[in-house]
C-alpha positions as CSV (number, residue, x, y, z in Angstrom):
1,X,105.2,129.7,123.2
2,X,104.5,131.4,126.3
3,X,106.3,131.2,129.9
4,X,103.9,128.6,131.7
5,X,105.0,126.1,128.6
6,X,108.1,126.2,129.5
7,X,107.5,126.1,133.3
8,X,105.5,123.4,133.1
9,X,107.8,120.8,130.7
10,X,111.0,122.0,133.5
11,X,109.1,121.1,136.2
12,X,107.7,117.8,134.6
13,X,111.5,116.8,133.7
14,X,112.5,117.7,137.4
15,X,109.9,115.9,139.0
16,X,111.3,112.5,137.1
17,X,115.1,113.2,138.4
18,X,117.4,115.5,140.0
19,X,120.1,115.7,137.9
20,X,121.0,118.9,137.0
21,X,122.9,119.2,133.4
22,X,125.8,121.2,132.9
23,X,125.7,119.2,129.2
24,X,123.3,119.3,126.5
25,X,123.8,117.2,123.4
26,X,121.3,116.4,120.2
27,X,122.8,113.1,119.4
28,X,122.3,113.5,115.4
29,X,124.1,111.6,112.9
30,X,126.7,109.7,113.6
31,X,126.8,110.0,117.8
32,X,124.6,106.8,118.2
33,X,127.2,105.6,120.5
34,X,127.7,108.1,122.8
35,X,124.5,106.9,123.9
36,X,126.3,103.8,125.1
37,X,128.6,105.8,127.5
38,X,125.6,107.5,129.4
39,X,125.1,106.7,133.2
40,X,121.5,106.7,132.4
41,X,119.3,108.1,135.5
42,X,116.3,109.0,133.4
43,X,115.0,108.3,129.6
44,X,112.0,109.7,129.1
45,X,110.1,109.3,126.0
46,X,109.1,112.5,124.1
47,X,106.0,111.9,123.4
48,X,105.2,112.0,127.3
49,X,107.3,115.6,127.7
50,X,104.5,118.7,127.4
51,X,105.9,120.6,124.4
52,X,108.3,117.6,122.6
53,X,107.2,116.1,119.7
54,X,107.7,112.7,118.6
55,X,110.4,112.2,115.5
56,X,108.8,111.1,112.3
57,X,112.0,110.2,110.5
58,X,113.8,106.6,110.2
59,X,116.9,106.7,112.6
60,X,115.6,109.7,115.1
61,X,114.4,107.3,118.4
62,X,113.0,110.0,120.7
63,X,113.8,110.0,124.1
64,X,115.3,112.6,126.2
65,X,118.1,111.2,128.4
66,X,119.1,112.5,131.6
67,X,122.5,111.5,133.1
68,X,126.5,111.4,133.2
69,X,128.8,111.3,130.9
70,X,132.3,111.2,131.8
71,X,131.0,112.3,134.9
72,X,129.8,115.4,133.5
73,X,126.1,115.9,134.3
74,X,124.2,115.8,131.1
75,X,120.7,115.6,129.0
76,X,120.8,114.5,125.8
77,X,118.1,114.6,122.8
78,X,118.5,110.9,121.4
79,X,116.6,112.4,117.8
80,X,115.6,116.0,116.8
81,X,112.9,117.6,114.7
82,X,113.1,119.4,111.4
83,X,112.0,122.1,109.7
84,X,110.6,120.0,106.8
85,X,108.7,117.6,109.1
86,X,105.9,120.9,109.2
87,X,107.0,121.8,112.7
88,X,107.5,125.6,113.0
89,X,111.0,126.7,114.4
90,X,110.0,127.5,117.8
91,X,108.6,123.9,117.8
92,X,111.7,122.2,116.9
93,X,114.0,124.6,118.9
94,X,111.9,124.4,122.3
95,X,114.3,121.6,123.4
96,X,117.0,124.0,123.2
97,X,115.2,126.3,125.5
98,X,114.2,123.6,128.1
99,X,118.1,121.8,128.3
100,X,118.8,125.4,129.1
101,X,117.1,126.3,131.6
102,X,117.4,122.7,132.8
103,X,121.1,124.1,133.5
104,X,122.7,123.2,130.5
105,X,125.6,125.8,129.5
106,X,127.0,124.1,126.4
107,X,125.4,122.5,123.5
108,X,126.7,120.0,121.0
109,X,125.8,118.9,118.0
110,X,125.9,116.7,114.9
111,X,124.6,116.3,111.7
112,X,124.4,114.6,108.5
113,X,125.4,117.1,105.7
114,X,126.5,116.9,101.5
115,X,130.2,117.8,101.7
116,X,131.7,120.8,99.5
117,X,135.1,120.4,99.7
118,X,137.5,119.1,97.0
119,X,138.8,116.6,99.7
120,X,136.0,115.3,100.9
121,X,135.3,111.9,101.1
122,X,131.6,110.0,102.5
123,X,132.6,109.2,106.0
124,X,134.5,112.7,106.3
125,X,133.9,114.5,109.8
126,X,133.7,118.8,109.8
127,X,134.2,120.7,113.2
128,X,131.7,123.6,112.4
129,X,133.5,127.3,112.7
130,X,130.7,129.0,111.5
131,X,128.2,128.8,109.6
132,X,125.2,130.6,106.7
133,X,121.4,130.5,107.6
134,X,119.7,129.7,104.3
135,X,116.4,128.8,105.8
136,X,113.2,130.5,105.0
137,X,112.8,131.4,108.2
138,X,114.4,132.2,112.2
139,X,113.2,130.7,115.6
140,X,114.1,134.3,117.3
141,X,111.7,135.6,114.6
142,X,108.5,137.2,116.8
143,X,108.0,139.0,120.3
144,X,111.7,138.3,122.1
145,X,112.2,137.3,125.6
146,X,114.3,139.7,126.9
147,X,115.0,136.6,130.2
148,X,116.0,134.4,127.7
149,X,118.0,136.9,125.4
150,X,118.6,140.7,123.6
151,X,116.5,141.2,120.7
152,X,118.9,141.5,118.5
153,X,122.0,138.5,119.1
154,X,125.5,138.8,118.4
155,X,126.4,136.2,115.9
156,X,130.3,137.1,115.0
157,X,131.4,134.3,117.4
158,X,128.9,131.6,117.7
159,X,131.6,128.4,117.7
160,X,133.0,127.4,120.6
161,X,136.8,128.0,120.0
162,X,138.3,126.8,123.0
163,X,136.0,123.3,122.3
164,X,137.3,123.4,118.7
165,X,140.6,123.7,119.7
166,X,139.9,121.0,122.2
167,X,139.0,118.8,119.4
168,X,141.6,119.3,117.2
169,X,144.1,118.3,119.9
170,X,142.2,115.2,120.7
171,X,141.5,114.1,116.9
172,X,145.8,114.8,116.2
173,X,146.3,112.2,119.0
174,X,143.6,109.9,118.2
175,X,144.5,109.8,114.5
176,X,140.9,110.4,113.6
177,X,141.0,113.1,110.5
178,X,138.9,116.2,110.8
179,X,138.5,119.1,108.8
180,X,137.5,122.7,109.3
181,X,134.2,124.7,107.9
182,X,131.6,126.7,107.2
183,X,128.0,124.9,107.6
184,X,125.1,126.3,105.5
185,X,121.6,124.4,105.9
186,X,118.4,124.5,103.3
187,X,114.9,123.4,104.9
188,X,115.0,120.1,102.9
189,X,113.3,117.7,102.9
190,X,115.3,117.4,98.9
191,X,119.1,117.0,98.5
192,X,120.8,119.9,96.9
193,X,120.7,119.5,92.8
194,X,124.7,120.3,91.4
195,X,124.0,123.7,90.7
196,X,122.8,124.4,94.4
197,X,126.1,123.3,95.2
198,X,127.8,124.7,92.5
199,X,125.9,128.2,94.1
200,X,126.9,126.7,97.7
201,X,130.0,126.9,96.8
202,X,130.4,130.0,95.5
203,X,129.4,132.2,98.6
204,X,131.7,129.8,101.2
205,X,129.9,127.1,102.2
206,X,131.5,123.8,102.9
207,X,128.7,121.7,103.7
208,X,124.8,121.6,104.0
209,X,122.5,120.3,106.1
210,X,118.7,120.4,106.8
211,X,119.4,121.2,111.0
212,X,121.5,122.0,113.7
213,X,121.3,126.3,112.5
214,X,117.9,126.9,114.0
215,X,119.3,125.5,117.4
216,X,122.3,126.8,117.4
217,X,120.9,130.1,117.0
218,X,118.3,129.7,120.0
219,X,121.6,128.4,122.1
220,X,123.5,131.7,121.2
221,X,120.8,133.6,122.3
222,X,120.3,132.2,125.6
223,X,124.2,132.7,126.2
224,X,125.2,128.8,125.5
225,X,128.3,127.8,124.2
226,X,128.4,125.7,121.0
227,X,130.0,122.9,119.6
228,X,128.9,121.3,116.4
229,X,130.3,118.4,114.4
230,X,129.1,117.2,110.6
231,X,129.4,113.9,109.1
232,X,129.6,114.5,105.4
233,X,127.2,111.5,103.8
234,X,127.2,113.0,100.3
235,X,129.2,115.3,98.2
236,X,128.5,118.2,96.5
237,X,132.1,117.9,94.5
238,X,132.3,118.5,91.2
239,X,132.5,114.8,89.5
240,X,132.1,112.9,93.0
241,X,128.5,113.6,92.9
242,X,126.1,110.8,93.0
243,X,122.3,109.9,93.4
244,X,121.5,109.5,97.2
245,X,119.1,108.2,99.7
246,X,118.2,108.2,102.8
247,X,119.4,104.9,103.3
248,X,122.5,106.3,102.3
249,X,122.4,108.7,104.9
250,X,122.1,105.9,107.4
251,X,125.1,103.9,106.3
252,X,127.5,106.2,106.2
253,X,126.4,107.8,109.6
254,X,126.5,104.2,111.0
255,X,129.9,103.5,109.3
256,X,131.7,106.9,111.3
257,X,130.0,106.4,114.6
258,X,132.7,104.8,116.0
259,X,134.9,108.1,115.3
260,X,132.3,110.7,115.6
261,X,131.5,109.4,118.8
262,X,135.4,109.0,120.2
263,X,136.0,112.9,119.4
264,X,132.7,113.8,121.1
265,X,133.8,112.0,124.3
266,X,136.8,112.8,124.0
267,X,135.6,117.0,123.8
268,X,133.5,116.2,127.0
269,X,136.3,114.7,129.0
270,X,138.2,117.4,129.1
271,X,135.7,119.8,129.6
């Protein structure tokens, strides 16, 4: 996408409010309810924003928000693309480019993933500490923007830690359990057959998802710090695995909203 697409979403967004974001959050699985704590000053529908495309998937609604949250300026993607909707990966990550230059400097995240760890159980949350790209493909992939990052990214340190440490604090006084991992994602749209996991396993992944890498990796590049939480809605475990659908999905993400959510607001009001 050239410069003028960009241009020309900012300046449609800015001529609908003037709120600046300092915030930018993808409200994936599990953050339905954060939604509820927005002092909403805009919500526009995506299919009306040059560039955004409308969600095709049960549970995504499609409207970018524009407003506070605990008083912290913020825009918020309520629903994402994917990969395996047929969007390329400058498609689904041109949000992440537009929140940013928006004036968003953090980005958070969550996600629906098959958990990998003995412990896990459905309902489970991860803070992300890093993660393996197992996509077929990259969003930087193509001519680079030297305005909107270096050619070639650092990626040794692409976690927040100072957010993740923020959590973890938050969650020990909350008593809401959270564990620690390493994220991989596939481009979907199948769930991972046991010896995918079994293979999952066996080069340190702790959970998989079909999102959240591509953006996180167009966020590092324009200099954005990251903070990423998965809700584990399967398992991958050895003798805990069972058939799944997407309705599945859905339950279990509605079932930990109330504690996904908590720990996100909970992040942003200390920030």
């Amino acid at each position: 996408m050239n410069k003028s697409n960009y241009k020309r979403t900012v300046e449609y967004i800015n001529s609908i409010t003037t709120i600046k974001p300092k915030l930018a959050i993808i409200l994936g699985s599990g953050l339905g309810k954060v939604s509820q704590a927005i002092d909403i000053k805009a919500k526009i529908p995506y299919e009306d924003i040059p560039g955004f495309i409308p969600p095709t998937i049960e549970g995504h609604s499609g409207n970018l928000i524009l407003g506070y949250i605990k008083g912290v300026p913020s825009v918020v993607m309520q629903g994402r693309n994917h990969f395996y909707e047929g969007h390329s990966m400058k498609e689904i990550t041109f949000p992440i480019r537009i929140m940013k230059l928006l004036g968003a400097e953090i980005l958070m995240t969550s996600n629906a993933v098959g958990g990998m760890m003995e412990d896990f159980e459905i309902g489970d949350i991860m803070l992300v500490t890093d993660h393996i790209n197992l996509m077929s493909s990259n969003p930087l992939i193509g001519p680079n923007d030297d305005e909107f990052g270096p050619r070639f990214p650092d990626m040794s340190d692409l976690y927040d830690k100072e957010l993740i440490k923020k959590a973890k604090m938050f969650s020990l006084s909350n008593n809401i359990k959270v564990y620690e991992g390493v994220l991989t994602a596939l481009d979907g749209p199948c769930y991972e057959t046991p010896a995918e996991y079994k293979w999952l396993r066996s080069i340190g992944a702790d959970a998989v998802g079909m999102s959240t890498i591509p953006e996180v990796i167009v966020a590092n590049h324009m200099g954005m710090k990251v903070f990423s939480l998965s809700l584990v809605t399967d398992l991958g475990v050895p003798g805990k695995i069972v058939k799944i659908s997407h309705e599945d999905v859905q339950k279990a993400a509605n079932a930990a909203s109330t504690s996904m959510s908590k720990l996100l607001l909970g992040v942003i009001e200390q920030l």
